[in-house]
C-alpha positions in Angstrom: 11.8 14.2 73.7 9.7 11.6 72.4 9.9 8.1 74.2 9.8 6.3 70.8 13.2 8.0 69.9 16.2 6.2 71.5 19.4 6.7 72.3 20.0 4.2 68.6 18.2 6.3 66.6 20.0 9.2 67.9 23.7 7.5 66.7 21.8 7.0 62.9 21.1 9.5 60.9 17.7 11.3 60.0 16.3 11.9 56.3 14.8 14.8 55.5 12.1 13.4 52.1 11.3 16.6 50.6 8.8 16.1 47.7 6.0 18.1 45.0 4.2 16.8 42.9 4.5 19.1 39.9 6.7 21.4 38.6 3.9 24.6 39.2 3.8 23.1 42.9 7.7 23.9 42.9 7.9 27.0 41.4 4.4 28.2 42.8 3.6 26.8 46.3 7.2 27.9 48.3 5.4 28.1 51.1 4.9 24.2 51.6 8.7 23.8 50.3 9.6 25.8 53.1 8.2 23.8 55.4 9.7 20.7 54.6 12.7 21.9 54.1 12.5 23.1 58.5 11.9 19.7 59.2 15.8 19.5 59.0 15.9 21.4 61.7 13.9 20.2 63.9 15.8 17.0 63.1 18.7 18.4 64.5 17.0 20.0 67.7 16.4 16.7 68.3 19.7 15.1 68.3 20.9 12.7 65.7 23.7 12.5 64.7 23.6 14.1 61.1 20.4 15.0 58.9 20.5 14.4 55.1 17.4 16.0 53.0 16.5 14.2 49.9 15.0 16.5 47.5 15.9 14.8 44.3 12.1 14.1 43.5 10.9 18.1 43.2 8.2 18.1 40.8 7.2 14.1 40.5 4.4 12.8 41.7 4.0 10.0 44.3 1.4 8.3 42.5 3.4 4.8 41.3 3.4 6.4 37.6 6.7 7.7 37.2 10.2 7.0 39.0 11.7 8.5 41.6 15.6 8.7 42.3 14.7 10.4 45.7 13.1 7.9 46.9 15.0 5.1 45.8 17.7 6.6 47.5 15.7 6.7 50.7 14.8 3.1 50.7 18.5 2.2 50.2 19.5 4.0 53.0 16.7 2.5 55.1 17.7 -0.9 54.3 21.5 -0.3 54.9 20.4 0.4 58.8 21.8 3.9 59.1 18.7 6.1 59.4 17.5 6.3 62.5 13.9 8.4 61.4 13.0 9.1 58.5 11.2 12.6 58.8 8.3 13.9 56.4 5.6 16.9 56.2 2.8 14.4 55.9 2.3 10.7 54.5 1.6 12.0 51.0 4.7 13.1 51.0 6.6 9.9 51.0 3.9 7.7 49.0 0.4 8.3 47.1 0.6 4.5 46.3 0.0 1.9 48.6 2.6 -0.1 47.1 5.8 1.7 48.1 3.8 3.2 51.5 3.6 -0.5 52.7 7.2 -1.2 51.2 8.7 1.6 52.9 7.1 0.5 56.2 7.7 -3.1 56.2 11.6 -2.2 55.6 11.8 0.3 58.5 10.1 -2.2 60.8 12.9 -4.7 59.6 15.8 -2.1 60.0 14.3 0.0 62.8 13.7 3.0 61.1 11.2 5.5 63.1 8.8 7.6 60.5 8.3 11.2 62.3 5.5 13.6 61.2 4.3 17.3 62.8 2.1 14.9 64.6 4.7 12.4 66.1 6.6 10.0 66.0 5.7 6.1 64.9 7.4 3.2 65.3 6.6 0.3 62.7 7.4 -2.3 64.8 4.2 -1.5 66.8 0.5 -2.6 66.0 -0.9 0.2 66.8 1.7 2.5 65.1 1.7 0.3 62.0 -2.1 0.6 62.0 -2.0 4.0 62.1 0.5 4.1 59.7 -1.2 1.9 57.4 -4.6 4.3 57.9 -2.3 7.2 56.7 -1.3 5.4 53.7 -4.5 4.4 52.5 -6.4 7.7 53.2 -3.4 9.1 51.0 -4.4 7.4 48.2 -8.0 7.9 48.8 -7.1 11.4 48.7 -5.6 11.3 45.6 -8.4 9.6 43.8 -10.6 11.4 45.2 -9.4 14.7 43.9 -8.6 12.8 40.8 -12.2 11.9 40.5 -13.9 15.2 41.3 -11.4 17.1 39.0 -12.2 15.0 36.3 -16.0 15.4 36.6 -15.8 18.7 37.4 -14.1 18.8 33.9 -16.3 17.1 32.2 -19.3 18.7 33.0 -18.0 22.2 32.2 -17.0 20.6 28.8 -20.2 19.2 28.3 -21.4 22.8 28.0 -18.7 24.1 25.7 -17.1 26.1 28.5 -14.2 24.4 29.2 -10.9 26.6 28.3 -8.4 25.0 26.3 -5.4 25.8 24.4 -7.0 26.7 20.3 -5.3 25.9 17.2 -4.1 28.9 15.1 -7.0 30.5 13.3 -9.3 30.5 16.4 -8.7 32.2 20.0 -11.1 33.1 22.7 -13.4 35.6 23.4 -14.3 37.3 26.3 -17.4 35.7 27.3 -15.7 32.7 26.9 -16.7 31.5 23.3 -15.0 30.4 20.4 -14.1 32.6 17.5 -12.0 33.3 14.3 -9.0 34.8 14.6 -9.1 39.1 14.2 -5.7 38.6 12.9 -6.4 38.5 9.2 -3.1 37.2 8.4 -3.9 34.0 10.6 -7.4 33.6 9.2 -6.6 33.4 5.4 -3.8 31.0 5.7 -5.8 29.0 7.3 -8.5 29.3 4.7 -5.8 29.0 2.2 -5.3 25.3 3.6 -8.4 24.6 3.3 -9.2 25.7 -0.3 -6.1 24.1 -1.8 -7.1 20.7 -0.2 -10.5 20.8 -1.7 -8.3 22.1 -5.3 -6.0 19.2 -4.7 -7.2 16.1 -3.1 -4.0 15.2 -0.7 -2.8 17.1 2.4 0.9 16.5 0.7 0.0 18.3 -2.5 -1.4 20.8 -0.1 2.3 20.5 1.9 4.4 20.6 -1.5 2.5 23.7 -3.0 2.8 25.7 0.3 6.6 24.3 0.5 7.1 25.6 -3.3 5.2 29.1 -2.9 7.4 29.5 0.5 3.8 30.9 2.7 5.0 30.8 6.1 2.3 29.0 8.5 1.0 30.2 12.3 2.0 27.7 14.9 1.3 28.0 18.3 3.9 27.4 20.9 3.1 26.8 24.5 5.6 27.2 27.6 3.7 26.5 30.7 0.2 28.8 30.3 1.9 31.2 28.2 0.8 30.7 24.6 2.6 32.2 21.5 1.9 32.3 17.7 4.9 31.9 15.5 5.1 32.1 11.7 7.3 29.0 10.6 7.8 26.9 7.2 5.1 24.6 6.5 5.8 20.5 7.7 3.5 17.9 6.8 2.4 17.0 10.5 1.2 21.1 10.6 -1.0 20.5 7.5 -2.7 17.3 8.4 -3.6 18.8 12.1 -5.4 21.7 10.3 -7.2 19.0 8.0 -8.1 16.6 10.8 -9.3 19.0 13.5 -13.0 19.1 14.0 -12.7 23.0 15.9 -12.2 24.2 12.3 -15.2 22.7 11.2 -17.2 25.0 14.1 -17.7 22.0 16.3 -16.6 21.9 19.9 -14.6 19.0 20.5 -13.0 17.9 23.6 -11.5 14.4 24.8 -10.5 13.7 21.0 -7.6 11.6 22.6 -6.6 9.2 25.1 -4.2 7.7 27.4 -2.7 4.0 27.1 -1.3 2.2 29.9 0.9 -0.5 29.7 3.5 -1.8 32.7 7.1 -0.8 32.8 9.6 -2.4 34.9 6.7 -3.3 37.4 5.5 0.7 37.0 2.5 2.0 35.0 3.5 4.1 32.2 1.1 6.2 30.4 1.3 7.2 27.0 -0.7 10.5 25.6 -2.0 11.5 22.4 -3.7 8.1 21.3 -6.2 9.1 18.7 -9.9 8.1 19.8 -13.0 6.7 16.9 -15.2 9.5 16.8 -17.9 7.7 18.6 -15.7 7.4 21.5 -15.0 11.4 21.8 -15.8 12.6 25.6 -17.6 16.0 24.0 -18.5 16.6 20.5 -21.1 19.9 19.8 -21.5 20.8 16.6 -22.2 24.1 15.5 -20.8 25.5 18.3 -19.1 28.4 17.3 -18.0 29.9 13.2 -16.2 27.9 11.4 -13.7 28.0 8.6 -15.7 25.1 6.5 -18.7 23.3 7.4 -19.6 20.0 9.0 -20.5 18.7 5.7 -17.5 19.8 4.1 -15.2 18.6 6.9 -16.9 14.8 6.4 -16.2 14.9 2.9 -12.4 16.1 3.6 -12.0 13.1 6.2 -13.3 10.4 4.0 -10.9 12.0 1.5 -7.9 11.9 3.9 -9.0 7.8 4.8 -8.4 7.1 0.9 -5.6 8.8 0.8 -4.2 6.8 3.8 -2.6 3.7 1.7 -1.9 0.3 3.2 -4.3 0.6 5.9 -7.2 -1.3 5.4 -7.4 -4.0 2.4 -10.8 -3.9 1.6 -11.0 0.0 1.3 -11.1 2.4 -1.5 -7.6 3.9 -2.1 -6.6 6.8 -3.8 -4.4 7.8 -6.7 -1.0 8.6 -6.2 0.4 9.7 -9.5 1.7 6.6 -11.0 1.5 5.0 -14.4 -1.7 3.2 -13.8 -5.0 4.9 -13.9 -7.3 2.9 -11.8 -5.4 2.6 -8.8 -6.8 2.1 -5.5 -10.6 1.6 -7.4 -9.7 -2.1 -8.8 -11.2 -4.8 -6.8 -10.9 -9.2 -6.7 -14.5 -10.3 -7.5 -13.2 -13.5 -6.6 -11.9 -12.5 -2.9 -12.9 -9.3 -2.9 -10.1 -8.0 -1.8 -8.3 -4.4 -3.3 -6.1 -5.2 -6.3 -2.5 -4.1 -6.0 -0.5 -2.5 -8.7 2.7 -3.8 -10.1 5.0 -1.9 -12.5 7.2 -3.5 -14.7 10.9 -2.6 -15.7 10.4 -4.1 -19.0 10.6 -1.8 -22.2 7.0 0.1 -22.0 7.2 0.1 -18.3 3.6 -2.0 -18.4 2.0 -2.1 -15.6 -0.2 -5.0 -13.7 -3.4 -5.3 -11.2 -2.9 -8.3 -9.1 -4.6 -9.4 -6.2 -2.7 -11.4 -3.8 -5.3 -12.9 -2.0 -4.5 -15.2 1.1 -0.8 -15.4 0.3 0.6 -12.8 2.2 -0.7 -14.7 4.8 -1.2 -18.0 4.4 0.7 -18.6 1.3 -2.0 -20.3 -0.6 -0.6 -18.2 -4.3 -2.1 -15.7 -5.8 -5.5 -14.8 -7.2 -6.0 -13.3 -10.2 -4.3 -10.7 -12.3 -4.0 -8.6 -15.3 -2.2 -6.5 -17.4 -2.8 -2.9 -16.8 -2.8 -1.3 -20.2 -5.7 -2.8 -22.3 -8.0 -1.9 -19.2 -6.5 1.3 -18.6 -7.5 2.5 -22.1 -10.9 0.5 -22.3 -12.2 2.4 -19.0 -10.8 5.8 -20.0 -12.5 5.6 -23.3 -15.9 5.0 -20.9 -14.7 8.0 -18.8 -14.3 10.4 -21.9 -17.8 9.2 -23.1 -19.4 10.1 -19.7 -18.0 13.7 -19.5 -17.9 14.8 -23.1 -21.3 16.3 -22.4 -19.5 19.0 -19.4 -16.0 19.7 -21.2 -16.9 22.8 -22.4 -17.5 24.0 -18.6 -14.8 21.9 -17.5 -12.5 23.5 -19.8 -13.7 27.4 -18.5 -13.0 25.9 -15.0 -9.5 24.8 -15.5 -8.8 28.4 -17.3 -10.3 29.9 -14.6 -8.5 27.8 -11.7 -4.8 28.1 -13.0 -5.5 32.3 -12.5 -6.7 31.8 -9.1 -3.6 29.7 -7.7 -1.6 32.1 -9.5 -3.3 35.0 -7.4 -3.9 32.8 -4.1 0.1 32.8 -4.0 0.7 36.1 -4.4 -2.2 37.2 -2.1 -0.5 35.2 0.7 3.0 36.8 0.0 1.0 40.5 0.4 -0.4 39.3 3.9 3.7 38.3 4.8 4.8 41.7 3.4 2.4 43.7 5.5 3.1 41.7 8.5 7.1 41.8 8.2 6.7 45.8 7.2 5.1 45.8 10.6 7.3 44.2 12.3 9.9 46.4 10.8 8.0 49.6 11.8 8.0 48.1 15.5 12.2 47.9 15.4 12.4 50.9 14.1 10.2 52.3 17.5 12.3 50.3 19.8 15.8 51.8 18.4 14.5 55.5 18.6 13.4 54.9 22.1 16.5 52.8 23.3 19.3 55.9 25.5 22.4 56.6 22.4 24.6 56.0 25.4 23.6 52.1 25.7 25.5 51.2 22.6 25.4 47.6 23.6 21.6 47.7 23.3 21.3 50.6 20.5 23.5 47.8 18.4 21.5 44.9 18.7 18.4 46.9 18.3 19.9 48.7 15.0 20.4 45.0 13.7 17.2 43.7 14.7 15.8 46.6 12.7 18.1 45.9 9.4 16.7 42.4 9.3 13.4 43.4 9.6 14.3 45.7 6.4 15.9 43.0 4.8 12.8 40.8 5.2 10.5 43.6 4.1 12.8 43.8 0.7 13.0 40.2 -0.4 9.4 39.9 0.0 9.1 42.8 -1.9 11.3 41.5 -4.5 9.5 38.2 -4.8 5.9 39.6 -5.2 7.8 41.7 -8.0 9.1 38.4 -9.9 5.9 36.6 -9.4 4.0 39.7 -11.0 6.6 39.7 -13.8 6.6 35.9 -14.3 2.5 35.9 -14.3 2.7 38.6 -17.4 5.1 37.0 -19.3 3.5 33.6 -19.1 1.0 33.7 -22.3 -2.6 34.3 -22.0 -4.9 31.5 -21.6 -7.2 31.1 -24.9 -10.5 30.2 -23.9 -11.2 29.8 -27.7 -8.6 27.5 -27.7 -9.7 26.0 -24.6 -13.5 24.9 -25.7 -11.9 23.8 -29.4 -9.7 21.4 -27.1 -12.9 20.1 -25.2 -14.9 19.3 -28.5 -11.7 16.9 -28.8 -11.7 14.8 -25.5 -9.1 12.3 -26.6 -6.6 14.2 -27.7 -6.5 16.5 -24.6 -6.5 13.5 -22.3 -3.6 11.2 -24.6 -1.4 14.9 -24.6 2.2 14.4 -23.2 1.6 18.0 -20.7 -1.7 16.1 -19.5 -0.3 14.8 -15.5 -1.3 11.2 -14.6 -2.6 12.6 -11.2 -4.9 14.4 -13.3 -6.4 11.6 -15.1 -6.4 9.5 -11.9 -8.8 12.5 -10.2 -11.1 12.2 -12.5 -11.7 8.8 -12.7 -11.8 9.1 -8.9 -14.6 11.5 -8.9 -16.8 9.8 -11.5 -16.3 6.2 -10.6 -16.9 4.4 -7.3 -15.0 1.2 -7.9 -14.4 -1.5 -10.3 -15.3 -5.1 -10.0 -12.6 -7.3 -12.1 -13.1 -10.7 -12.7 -11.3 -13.6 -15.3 -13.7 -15.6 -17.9 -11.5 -18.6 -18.9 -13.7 -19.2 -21.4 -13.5 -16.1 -23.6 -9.9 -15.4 -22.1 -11.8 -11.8 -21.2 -11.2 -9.8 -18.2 -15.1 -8.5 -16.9 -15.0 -4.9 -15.6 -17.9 -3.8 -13.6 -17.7 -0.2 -13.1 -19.6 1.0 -10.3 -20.3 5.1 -11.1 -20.3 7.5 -8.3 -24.3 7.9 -9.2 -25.2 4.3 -8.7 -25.0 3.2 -12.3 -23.1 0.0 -13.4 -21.5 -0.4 -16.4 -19.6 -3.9 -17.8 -17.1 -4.0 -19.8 -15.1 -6.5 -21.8 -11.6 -6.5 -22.5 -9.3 -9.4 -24.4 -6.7 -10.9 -22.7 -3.0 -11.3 -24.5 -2.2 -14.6 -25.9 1.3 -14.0 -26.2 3.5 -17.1 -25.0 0.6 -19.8 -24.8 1.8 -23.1 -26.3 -1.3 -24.1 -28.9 -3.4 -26.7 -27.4 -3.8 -28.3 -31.2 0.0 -28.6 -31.2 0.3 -30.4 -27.7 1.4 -34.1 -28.2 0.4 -36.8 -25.4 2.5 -36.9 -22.6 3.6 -41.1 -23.4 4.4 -39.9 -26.8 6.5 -36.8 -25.8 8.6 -38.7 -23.5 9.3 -41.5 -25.9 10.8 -38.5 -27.8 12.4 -36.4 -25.1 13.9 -39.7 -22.9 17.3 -39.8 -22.3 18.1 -36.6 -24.0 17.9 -34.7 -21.2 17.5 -34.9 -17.3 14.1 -35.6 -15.6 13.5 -32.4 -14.2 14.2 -30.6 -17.7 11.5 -33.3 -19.0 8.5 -31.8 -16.5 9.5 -28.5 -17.3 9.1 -29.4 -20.4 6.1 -31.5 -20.6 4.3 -28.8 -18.5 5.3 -26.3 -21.1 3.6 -28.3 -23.9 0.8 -28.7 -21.9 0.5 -32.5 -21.0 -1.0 -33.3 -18.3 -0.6 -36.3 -15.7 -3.4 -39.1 -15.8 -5.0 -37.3 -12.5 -5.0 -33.7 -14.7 -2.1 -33.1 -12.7 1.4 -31.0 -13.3 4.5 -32.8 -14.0 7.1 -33.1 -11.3 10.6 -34.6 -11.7 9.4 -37.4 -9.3 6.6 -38.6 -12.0 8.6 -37.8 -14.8 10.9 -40.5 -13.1 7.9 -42.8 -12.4 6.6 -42.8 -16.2 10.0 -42.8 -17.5 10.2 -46.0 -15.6 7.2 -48.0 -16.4 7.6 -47.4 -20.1 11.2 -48.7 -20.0 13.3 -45.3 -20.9 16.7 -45.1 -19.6 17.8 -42.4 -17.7 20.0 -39.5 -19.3 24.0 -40.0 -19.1 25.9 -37.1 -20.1 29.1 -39.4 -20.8 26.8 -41.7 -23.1 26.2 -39.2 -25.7 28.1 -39.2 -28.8 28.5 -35.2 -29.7 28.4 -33.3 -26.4 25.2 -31.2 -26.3 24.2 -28.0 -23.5 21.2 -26.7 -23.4 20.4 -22.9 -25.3 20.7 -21.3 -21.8 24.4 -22.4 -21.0 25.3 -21.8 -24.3 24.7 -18.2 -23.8 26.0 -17.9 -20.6 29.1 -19.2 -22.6 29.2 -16.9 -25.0 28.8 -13.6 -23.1 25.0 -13.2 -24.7 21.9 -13.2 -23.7 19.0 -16.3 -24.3 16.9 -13.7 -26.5 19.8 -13.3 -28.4 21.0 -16.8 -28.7 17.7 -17.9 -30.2 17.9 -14.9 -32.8 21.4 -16.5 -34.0 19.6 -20.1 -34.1 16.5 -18.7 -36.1 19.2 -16.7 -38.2 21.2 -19.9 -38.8 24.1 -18.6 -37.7 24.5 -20.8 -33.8 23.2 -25.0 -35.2 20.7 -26.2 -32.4 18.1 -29.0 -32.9 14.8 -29.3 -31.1 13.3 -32.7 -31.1 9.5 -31.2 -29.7 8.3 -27.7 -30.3 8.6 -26.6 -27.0 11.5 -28.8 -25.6 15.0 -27.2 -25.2 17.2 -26.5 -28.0 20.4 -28.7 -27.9 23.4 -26.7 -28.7 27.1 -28.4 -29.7 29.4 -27.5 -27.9 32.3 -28.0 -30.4 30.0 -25.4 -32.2 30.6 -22.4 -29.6 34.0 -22.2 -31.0 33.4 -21.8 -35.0 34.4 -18.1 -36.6 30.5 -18.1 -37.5 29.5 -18.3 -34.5 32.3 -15.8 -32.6 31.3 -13.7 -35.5 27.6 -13.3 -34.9 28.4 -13.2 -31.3 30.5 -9.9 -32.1 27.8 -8.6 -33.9 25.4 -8.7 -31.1 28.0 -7.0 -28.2 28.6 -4.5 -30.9 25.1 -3.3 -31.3 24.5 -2.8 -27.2 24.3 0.6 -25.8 27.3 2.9 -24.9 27.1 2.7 -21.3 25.8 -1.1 -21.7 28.2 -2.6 -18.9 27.7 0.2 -16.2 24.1 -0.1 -16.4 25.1 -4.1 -15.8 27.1 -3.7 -12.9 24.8 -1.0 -11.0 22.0 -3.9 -11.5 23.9 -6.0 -9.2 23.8 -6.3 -5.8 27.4 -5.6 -4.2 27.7 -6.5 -0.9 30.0 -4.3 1.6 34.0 -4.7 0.5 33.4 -5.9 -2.5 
């Protein structure tokens, strides 16, 4: 027995720290479990007490990056002075970190713990075993890194050269000289091709998403378990679609070290978080035309620039694309003030207009906003410079569009034919395995027999579908091409038609035109369009601003005069509102506030409005509809009618309503006339416009 193990240790108990680093090390290396696992033994040759193995961290590495219950559990026990040794393969074992190594030996110096190894038996409380103890820690660590290190070279180098092995996306595989290649499965390789053509038909990996979604074309996923790799047909999801479109391997470029890790401290731990997406620039290996491709590198820069205008609400100062709304020009208009993007705002107003405002700094700083303008006069006035630039190519754009509506119609039922002959397949396997499969096994002839009728079942609804989709195609009518080029001799007419999509428009313009540069002349009250074509030509354009709801400047009285006028009939703050609405300024230039309204109204000797002072009790045109169940609009249309008496001293200033007035038949009478000519379902559309809080 060793001299270092008393007769105290031997009354404590000895842990067993059995530990592997990954899950392949468990299921693969037994041989090392095994021995760990003896040391249990050997504890009790030895004599204590009772021997407890901790195995609880199987398949977790020691490397500080990760927890670990086992050891936890160990250092408890350590610290409640029960463990007399604590027995282990090898330091690695217990630590690859020198911060829980040390840890673990500073509390079994304090508790007087012994740490025994095939090599013997140390006692922390000791220099010389805590030196030796503390050189076992650190050349475990070394150990580590230095594998760490040489792997990751090692890696590197080989994928330097193209030759590194990794796991493909579906549509490319390996060879067996160890080189990239398309898929044999032709199945495989046309969807994948299919992906790529309808992206370059539709601009957006979600149209591409929503098409495959509404032609029901199944797409090849790879699933991985370990190193076993397996291609599944599933329904197409969004993330599926955009991996295709963003992978650079589909492009014919080898591509390795496209993403990286990000550590950030946990609870005093490193965690490490995968799959961060790395700038191109920053890529460990990029080789282009390294293997056959599905597109080119050319074509795979254009779809990526695509994909970044597509990506809304990322950068401000970008190009954005359309996204099927009212406005044409969205994503293209841009401040040439601040020079930021323009946003879009749609109206619920009758017409559903539409507005390009830039916001500028007040998102952010709350400075206001920047400019803006209404989105309808400069919708038309730029279409009408888009319909002049391609009237000379509608005849062939016309053939095109004939020519692509037959070719989606085709490229759908072309993908249901690959699925057909690939489930008529399977089928033909079932039917294999049930002839093979012993009559006597009815348990396994059963399951096997309905394996088989699914297969059929599969095999028949395809079947049935490529029958309707044949049927559908020759009953929809033929395309005249006649028709067609008479339509493209008539630009305007095909583009203002009701079955002409907005998306449609809003690709066009996107091809042919760069950007547009908006600015505001006050003087002209002109909005000054600068449209920046896709070919480097500039174009200006001029479009009137509306006038509606300016107060005319010729009618705007001085401000002393309009207060002389306007004093004591109403309070101050109605008084700026309304001074500002007339247009009077302050002596500075400035706006009217209720504080200098107040101030004026003071030095020129006004008094101050009292409601109780006033002969005939007045309210202003607002409260008078809120009185009678109306709205303002339609207050105003009884005043100019006659039918509600109001007087207004200033154009401009509010209308003063009697109140003893409300009550005349007249008046109820209009007022009935107005509720009876709202809509049917006028006060459900009311109350879903509020906003109802929980219980009420």
């Amino acid at each position: 027995m060793n001299t270092k193990i008393t007769p105290d240790h031997l009354r404590r108990a000895a842990v067993v720290y059995v530990r592997q680093s990954t899950m392949t090390q468990v299921t693969g290396n037994l041989e090392s479990q095994r021995r760990q696992y003896d040391l249990a033994g050997a504890a009790a040759t030895t004599g204590f007490a009772s021997v407890t193995v901790i195995d609880d961290d199987l398949g977790r590495s020691g490397s500080g990056s990760m927890e670990r219950p086992g050891f936890e559990r160990l250092v408890a026990q350590v610290c409640s002075g029960d463990v007399g040794a604590v027995y282990c393969i090898e330091a690695s074992r217990l630590a690859r970190n020198g911060r829980d190594w040390h840890h673990l030996i500073d509390l079994c110096a304090l508790a007087g713990t012994l740490i025994i190894d095939p090599d013997g038996a140390y006692d922390p409380r000791l220099v010389n075993d805590r030196l030796l103890l503390g050189l076992k820690g650190t050349m475990s660590e070394y150990e580590l890194s230095l594998m760490r290190q040489r792997g990751i070279a090692a890696r590197d180098s080989k994928a330097g050269r193209g030759e590194l092995r990794f796991m493909l996306p579906p549509g490319l595989c390996w060879s067996e000289v160890g080189k990239i290649e398309i898929d044999p499965d032709e199945h495989v390789a046309e969807t994948i091709r299919l992906v790529f053509a309808k992206f370059r038909e539709l601009g957006s990996g979600r149209q591409v998403f929503l098409w495959l979604r509404s032609a029901d074309i199944k797409m090849p996923v790879v699933l991985r378990n370990v190193d076993v790799c397996k291609l599944v047909w599933k329904a197409p999801a969004y993330h599926s679609v955009m991996q295709i479109l963003h992978n650079p391997l589909y492009a014919g470029a080898y591509a390795f070290g496209r993403r990286a890790q990000r550590t950030r401290i946990v609870d005093g731990r490193a965690r490490k978080a995968t799959g961060v997406r790395k700038p191109r620039d920053e890529w460990s290996v990029l080789l282009r035309d390294n293997h056959q491709g599905y597109i080119s590198w050319r074509e795979y820069e254009e779809n990526h620039k695509l994909l970044a205008e597509n990506a809304h609400m990322k950068k401000n100062c970008d190009r954005k694309s359309a996204r099927g709304g009212r406005a044409l020009l969205t994503g293209l208009m841009r401040c040439g003030r601040c020079g930021r993007m323009m946003r879009v705002f749609y109206g619920s107003a009758k017409g559903n207009a539409h507005r390009y405002q830039c916001r500028g700094d007040d998102a952010h700083v709350g400075v206001g906003l920047c400019i803006g303008i209404g989105g309808v006069r400069v919708d038309r006035a730029v279409a009408m410079q888009i319909l002049e630039a391609v009237s000379d190519r509608a005849v062939e754009a016309a053939i095109f569009a004939s020519d692509q509506v037959e070719r989606s119609r085709r490229d759908v039922i072309a993908a249901i034919e690959r699925d057909l002959e690939g489930a008529r397949y399977e089928a033909l396997l079932a039917s294999r395995r049930y002839e093979l499969v012993d009559p006597a096994k009815r348990h396994v002839a059963r399951e096997l027999e309905a394996r088989w009728n699914d297969a059929l079942e599969r095999v028949g609804v395809l079947e049935r579908k490529i029958k309707d989709l044949s049927a559908l195609s020759a009953a929809r009518p033929v395309i005249d091409r006649g028709r067609l080029l008479q339509l493209a001799q008539d630009l305007p007419t095909v583009w203002n038609a009701p079955s002409t999509e907005t998306r449609t428009k809003q690709r066009l313009i996107h091809i042919l035109v760069q950007e547009i540069i908006c600015d505001l002349d006050d003087a002209t009250n002109e909005a000054v369009l600068l449209i920046h074509w896709t070919g480097g030509r500039h174009t200006e354009v001029r479009v009137a601003r509306v006038k509606t709801g300016r107060y005319p400047a010729e009618l705007a009285p001085s401000a002393v005069e309009a207060l002389r006028k306007l004093g004591g009939h109403w309070p101050d703050r109605e008084l700026a509102v309304s001074l500002n609405r007339m247009l009077c300024k302050t002596g500075d230039g400035e706006s009217w506030t209720t504080v200098r309204v107040r101030d004026m109204r003071e030095r020129l000797g006004i008094p101050e409005y009292d409601a109780t002072k006033v002969d005939v009790p007045m309210i202003s045109l607002m409260k008078a509809a809120e009185k009678l169940g109306i709205c303002v609009g339609s207050a105003k249309s009884l005043v100019q009618r006659g039918i509600l008496p109001a007087t207004q001293i200033l154009p401009g200033s509010p209308w003063m309503v009697p109140v003893e007035a409300l009550s005349s038949e007249v008046v109820r009478i209009g007022v009935q006339g107005v509720i009876d000519r709202r809509p049917k379902f006028y006060e459900d559309y009311q109350y879903d416009k509020v906003v109802r809080l929980p219980g009420i």
